[in-house]
C-alpha positions as CSV (number, residue, x, y, z in Angstrom):
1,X,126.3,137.4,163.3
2,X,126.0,139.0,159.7
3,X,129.2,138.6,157.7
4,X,129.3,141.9,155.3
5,X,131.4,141.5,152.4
6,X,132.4,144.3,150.1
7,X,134.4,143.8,146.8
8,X,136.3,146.9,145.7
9,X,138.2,147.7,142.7
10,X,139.9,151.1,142.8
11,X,136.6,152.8,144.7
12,X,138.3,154.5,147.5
13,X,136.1,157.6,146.5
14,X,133.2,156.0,147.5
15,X,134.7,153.8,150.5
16,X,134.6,156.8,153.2
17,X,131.2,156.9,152.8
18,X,130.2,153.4,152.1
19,X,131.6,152.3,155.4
20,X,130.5,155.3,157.6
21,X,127.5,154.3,157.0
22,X,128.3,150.4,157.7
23,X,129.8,151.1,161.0
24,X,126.9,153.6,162.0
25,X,124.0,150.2,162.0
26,X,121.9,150.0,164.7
27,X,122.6,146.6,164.5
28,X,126.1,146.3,165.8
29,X,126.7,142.0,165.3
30,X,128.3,142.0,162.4
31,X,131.8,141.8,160.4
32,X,132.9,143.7,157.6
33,X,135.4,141.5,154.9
34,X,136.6,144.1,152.0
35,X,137.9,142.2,149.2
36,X,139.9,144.4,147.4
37,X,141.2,143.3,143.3
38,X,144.4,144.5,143.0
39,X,143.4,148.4,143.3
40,X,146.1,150.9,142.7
41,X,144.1,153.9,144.3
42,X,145.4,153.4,147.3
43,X,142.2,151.9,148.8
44,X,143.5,148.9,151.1
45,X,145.9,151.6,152.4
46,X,143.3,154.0,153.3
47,X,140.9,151.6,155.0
48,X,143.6,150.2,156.9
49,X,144.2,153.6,158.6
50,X,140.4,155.1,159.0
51,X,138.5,151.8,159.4
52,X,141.2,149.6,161.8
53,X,138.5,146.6,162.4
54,X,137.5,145.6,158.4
55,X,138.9,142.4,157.6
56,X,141.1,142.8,154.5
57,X,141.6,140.5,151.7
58,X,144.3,141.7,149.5
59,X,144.4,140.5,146.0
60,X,147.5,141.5,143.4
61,X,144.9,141.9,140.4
62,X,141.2,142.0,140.0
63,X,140.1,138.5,140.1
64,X,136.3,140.2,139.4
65,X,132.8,140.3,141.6
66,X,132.3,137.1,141.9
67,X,135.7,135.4,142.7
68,X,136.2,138.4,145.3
69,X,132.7,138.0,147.0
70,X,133.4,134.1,147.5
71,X,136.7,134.8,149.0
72,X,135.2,137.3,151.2
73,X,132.2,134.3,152.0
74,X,134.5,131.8,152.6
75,X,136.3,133.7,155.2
76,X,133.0,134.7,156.6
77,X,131.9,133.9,160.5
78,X,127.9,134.9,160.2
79,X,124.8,132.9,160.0
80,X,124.2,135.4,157.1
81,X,126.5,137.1,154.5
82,X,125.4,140.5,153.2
83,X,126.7,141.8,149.9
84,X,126.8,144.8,149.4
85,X,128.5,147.1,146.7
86,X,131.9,149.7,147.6
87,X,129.4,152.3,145.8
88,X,126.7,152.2,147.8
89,X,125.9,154.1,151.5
90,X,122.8,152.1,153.8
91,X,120.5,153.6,155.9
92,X,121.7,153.4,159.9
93,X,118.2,150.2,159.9
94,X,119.6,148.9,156.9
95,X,120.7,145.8,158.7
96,X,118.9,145.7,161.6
97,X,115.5,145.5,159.0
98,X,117.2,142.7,157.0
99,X,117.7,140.8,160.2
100,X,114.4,141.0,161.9
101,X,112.8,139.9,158.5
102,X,115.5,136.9,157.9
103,X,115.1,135.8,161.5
104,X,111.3,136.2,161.6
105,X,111.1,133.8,157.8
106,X,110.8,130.3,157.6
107,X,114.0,128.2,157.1
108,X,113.3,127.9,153.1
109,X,114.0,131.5,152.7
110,X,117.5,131.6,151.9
111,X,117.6,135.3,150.2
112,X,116.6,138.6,151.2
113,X,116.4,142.1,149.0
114,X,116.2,145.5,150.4
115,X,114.8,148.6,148.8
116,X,118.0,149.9,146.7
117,X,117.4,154.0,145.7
118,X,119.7,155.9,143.5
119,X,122.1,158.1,145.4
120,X,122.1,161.1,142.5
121,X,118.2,160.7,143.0
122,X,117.0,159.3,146.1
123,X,113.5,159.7,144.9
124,X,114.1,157.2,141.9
125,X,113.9,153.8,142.5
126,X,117.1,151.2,141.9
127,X,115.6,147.9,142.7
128,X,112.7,147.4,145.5
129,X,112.0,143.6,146.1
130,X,115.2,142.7,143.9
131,X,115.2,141.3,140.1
132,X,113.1,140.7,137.7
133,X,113.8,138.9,134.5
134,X,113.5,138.6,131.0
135,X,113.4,135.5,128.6
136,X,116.8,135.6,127.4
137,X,118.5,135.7,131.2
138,X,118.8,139.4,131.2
139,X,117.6,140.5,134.9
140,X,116.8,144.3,135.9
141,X,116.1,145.9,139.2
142,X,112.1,145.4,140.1
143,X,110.8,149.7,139.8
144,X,113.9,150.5,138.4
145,X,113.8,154.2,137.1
146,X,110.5,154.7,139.1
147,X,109.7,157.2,141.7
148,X,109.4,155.9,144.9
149,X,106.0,156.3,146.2
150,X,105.8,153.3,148.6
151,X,103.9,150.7,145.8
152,X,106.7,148.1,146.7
153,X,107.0,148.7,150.3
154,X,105.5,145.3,151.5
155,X,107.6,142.4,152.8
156,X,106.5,139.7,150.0
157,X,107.8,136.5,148.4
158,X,109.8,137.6,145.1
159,X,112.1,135.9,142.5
160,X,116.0,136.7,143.5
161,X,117.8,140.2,145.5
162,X,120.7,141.8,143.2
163,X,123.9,141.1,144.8
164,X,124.6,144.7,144.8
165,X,123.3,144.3,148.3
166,X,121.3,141.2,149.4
167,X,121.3,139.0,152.4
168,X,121.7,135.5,152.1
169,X,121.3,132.8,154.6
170,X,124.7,130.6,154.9
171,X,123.1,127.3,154.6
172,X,121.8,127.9,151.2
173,X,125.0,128.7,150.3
174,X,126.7,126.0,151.5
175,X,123.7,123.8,149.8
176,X,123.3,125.7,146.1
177,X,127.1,126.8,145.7
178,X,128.8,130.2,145.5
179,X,128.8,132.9,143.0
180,X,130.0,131.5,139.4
181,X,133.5,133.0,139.1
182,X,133.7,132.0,135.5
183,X,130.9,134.8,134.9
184,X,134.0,137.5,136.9
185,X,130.8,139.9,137.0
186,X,127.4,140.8,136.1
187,X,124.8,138.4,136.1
188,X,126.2,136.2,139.0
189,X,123.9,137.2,141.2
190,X,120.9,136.1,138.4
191,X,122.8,132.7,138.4
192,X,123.2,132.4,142.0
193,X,119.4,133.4,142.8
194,X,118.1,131.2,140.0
195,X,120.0,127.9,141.3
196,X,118.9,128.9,145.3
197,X,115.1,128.9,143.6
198,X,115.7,125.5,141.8
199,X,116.9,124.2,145.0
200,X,113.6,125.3,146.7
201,X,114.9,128.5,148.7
202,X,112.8,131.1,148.6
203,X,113.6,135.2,148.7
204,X,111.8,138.0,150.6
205,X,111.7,141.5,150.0
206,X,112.3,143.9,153.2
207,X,111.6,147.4,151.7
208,X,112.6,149.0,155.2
209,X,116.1,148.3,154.7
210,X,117.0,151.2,152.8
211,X,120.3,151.1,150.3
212,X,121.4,154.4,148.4
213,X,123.3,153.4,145.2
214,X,125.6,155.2,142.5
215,X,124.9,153.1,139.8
216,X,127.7,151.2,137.9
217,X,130.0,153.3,140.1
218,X,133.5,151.1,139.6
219,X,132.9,150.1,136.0
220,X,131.1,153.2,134.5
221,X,127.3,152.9,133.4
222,X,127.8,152.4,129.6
223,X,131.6,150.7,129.4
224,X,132.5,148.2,126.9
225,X,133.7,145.8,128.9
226,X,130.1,145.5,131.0
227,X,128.8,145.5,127.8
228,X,131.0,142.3,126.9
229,X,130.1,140.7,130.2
230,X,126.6,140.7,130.2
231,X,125.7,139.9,126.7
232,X,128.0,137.1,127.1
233,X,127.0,136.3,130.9
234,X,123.1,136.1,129.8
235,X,123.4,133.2,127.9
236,X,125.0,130.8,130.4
237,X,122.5,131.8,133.1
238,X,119.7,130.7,130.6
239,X,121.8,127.4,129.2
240,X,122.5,126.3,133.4
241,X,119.0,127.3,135.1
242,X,116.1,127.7,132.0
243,X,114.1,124.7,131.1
244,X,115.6,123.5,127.6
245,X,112.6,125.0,125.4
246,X,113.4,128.2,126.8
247,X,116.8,127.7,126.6
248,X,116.3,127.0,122.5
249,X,114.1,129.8,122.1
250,X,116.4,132.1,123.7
251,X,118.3,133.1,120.3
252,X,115.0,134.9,119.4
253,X,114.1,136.7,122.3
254,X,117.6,138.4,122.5
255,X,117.4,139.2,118.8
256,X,114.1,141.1,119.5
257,X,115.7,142.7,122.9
258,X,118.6,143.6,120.1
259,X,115.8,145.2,117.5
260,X,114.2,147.1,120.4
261,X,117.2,148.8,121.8
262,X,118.2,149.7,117.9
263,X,114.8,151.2,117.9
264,X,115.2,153.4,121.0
265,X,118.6,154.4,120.0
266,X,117.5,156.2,116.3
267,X,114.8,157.6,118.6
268,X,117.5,158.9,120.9
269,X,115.6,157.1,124.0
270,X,116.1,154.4,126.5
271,X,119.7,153.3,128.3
272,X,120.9,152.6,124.7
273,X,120.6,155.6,122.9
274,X,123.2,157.1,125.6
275,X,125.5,154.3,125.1
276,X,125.4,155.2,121.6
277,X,126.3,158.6,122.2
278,X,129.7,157.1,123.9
279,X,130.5,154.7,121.3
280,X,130.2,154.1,117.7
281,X,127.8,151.6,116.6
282,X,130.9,149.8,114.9
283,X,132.3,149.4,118.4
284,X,128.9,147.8,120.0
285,X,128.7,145.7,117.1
286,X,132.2,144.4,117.7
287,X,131.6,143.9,121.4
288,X,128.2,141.8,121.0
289,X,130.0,139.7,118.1
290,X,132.9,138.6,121.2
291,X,130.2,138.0,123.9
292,X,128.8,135.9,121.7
293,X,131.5,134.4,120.2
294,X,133.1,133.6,124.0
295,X,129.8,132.6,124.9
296,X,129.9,130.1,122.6
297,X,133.1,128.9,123.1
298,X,132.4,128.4,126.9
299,X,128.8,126.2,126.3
300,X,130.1,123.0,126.8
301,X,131.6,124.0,130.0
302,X,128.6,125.6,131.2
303,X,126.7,122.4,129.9
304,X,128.5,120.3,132.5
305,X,127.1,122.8,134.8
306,X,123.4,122.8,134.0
307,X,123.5,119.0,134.0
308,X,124.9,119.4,137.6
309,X,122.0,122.0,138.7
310,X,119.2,120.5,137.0
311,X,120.1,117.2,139.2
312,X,119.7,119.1,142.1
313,X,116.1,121.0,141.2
314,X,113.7,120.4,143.3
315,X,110.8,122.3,141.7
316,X,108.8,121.1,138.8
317,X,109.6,122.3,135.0
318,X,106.3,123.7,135.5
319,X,107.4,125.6,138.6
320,X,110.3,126.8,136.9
321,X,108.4,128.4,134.2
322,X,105.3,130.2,136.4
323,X,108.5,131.4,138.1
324,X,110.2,132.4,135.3
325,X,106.3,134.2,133.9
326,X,104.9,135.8,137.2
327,X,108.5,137.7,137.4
328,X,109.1,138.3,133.6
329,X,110.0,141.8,132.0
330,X,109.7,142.6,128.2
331,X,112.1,143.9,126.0
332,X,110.7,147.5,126.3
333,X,111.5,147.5,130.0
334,X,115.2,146.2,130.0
335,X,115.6,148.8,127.8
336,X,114.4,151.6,129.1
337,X,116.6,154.2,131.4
């Protein structure tokens, strides 16, 4: 059985949809868990009524993305837990692909990415073959922004699926750990992946199991506070999973991904300019000056927990970095729309 777990946060205007299309898989052995973080939309109340058989996990606030998917995993029955995002609808194969593939791979694969498409442009490509990654921890969808024309539609080895939907065997979970609630969202799914890969799990990408997504759907594409979260989240995946010279160098690379996105935004180009257009430059200054600040303040926790990972690794330094190299992305492209 597949345990499908679904973290929502005031999204009931996506929710009709989302589990429509859940509930219409050819593959019928599964559970659905919704998580729900303290919504006042009236969310929990209108699942209840339209979609009797979800499994509901009620919180009185939002305890974040990754707090609410480990609840939701801890409940879970399935051999394999599927995330997959409250703004997203699947393809009726969706999860019959996933399964087939994940049944079919070899017991080291412990992670499995579908091909995620925008919903306002189903042409354009969201992630195919999950995430790649850049030196600083920063992680973007593989094609993002590219038209689909089939160039990732083969079931190959790849770094690590976005959580926004993945499939993930349960063993590796119970060997690696959950999502890192401390990061409450973004970038947990960069942590998770990297510490299944140190732990010598492996990830597949099945490109026929088709995801439509409306990107940054509960938090809004260009908010503050996501802002805030990944700029501070960034640095504690590097400081747990990146090999210490990477980890000393990483100062550098984000002040270069910093000068880059400056660059696009006097040009009025790339996913900065239009967060520019939102907010003041005064008001992104202020939010990069607290993630780093609270990153800071949080290192010696997260220092406890790269000691703990980097115990466990089971690849080479070496391995870590040709990993880290054959799945890299420049500062251009984690910029770019």
């Amino acid at each position: 059985m597949v345990s499908i777990i679904i973290v929502n946060w005031n999204g009931k205007m996506f929710l009709e949809r989302n589990l429509s299309s859940v509930f219409s898989q050819t593959f019928q052995q599964f559970e659905v868990i919704l998580v729900d973080n303290g919504s006042t939309d009236w969310s929990v109340e209108f699942v209840r009524l339209h979609f009797p058989d979800v499994i509901i996990i009620e919180n009185k606030e939002n305890l974040g993305f990754a707090k609410g998917n480990n609840q939701g995993i801890r409940a879970a029955k399935g051999k394999y837990i599927a995330t997959l995002n409250n703004d997203t609808v699947v393809d009726k194969e969706w999860l019959s692909n996933l399964v087939n593939v994940a049944e079919s791979s070899e017991n080291h694969v412990g992670m499995w990415a579908p091909k995620i498409l925008s919903m306002k442009e189903p042409a354009k490509i969201d992630s195919v073959g999950g995430l790649l990654i850049y030196k600083d921890g920063i992680a973007r969808g593989r094609g993002r922004g590219k038209e689909d024309k089939g160039q990732f539609d083969k079931v190959e080895g790849i770094l690590f699926p976005s959580a926004c939907s993945a499939l993930y065997r349960k063993d590796m979970l119970d060997d690696v750990g959950l999502f890192d609630e401390d990061l409450f969202a973004y970038c947990e799914d960069t942590d998770l992946g990297l510490r299944g890969r140190l732990a010598g799990w492996k990830a597949v990408s099945v490109p026929d199991a088709v995801v439509y997504h409306h990107y940054s759907g509960s938090t809004g594409t260009y908010s503050e506070i996501k802002a805030f979260l990944v700029e501070r989240n960034h640095i504690w995946v590097a400081i747990k999973n990146f090999p210490a010279s990477m980890v000393v160098l990483m100062p550098f690379y984000t002040l270069l991904r910093w000068t880059v996105q400056l660059l696009h935004a006097a040009k009025g180009t790339g996913a900065t300019s239009s967060y520019v257009k939102e907010v003041s430059i005064i008001r992104i200054l202020v939010v990069l000056i607290k993630a780093c600040l609270s990153a800071l303040w949080g290192t010696p926790m997260i220092w406890k927990k790269r000691a703990a990972i980097q115990k466990r690794r089971v690849i080479s330094i070496n391995e870590v970095r040709k990993l880290l190299r054959e799945y890299r992305l420049s500062a251009a492209e984690v910029v770019s729309e």
